[in-house]
C-alpha positions in Angstrom: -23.7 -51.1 46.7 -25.3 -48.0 45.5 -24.4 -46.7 42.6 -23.9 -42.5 41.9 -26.8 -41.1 40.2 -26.4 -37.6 38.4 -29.4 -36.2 36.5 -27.7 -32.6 34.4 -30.5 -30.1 33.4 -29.9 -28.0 30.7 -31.4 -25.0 31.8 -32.0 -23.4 28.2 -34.1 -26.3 27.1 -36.7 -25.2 29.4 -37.1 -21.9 27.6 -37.1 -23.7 24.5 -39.3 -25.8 25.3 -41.9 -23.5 26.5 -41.4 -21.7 22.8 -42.3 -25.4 21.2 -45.5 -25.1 23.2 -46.7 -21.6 22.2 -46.0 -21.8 19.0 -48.2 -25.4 19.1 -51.0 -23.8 21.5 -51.1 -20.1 20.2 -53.1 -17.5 22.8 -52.8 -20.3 25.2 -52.0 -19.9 29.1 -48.8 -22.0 29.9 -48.4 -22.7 33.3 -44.8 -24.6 34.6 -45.7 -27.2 37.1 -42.6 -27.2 40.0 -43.8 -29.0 42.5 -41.6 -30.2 45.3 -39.1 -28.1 44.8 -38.7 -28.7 41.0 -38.6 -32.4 41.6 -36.2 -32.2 43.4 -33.8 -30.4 41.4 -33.8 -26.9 43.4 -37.0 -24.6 43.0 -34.7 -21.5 43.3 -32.0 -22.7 40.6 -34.9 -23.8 38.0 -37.4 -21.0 38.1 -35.2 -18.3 36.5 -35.2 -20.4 33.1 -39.1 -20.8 33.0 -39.2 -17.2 33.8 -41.2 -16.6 30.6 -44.2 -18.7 31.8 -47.8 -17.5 32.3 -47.8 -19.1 36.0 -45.9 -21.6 38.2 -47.9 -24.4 40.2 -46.4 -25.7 43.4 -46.5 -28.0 46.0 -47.2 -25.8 49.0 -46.7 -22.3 50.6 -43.1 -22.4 51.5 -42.7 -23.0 47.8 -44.9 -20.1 46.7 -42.8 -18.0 49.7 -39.5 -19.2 48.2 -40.6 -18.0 44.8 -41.1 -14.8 45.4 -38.4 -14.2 48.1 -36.2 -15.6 44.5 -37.8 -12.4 42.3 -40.7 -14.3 40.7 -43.6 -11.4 40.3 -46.0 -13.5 38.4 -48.7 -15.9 39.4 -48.6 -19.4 41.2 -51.1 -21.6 42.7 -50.9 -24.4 45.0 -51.4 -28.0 45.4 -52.2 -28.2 48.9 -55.3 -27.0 50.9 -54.9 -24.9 53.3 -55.5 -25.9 56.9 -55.9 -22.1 58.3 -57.9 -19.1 57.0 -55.1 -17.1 58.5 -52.6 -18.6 56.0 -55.1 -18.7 53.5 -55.1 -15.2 53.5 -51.8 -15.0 53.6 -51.5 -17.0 50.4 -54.4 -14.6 48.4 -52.2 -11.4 49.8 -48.8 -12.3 48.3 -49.8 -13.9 45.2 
């Protein structure tokens, strides 16, 4: 029988926690890794408290679209290749 699962994310801890690390690394680039749509805990609800982060690596292009169609104006890079240099470009052009 399964049994409910409920993971709760306190948002603010992510900001917090990204303070812990500059203060630890100072002048260091701190990139947030979301991949697959934050694992799985909703790219577009997650972002917002990481917003102070030098750069966001993803899973794929539709995350890197999602992003940006959320408000993100900063940097991002992706896990997967590319299979077209049409959507390569693409990819260069909006990030």
């Amino acid at each position: 029988m399964p049994r409910p699962i409920t993971a709760t994310l306190h948002l603010a801890a992510f900001d917090n926690n990204l303070q812990v690390i500059r203060r630890q690394a100072p002048g260091a680039k701190v990139w947030s890794v979301v991949k697959a749509n934050a694992y799985g805990h909703g790219l577009k609800h997650v972002w917002r408290s990481l917003a102070n982060t030098d750069g966001f690596a993803l899973l794929d292009l539709a995350e890197a679209v999602l992003l940006r169609e959320s408000g993100w104006q900063g940097r991002f890079c992706c896990w997967r290749v590319f299979s077209s240099r049409r959507i390569w470009r693409w990819s260069i052009a909006i990030s």
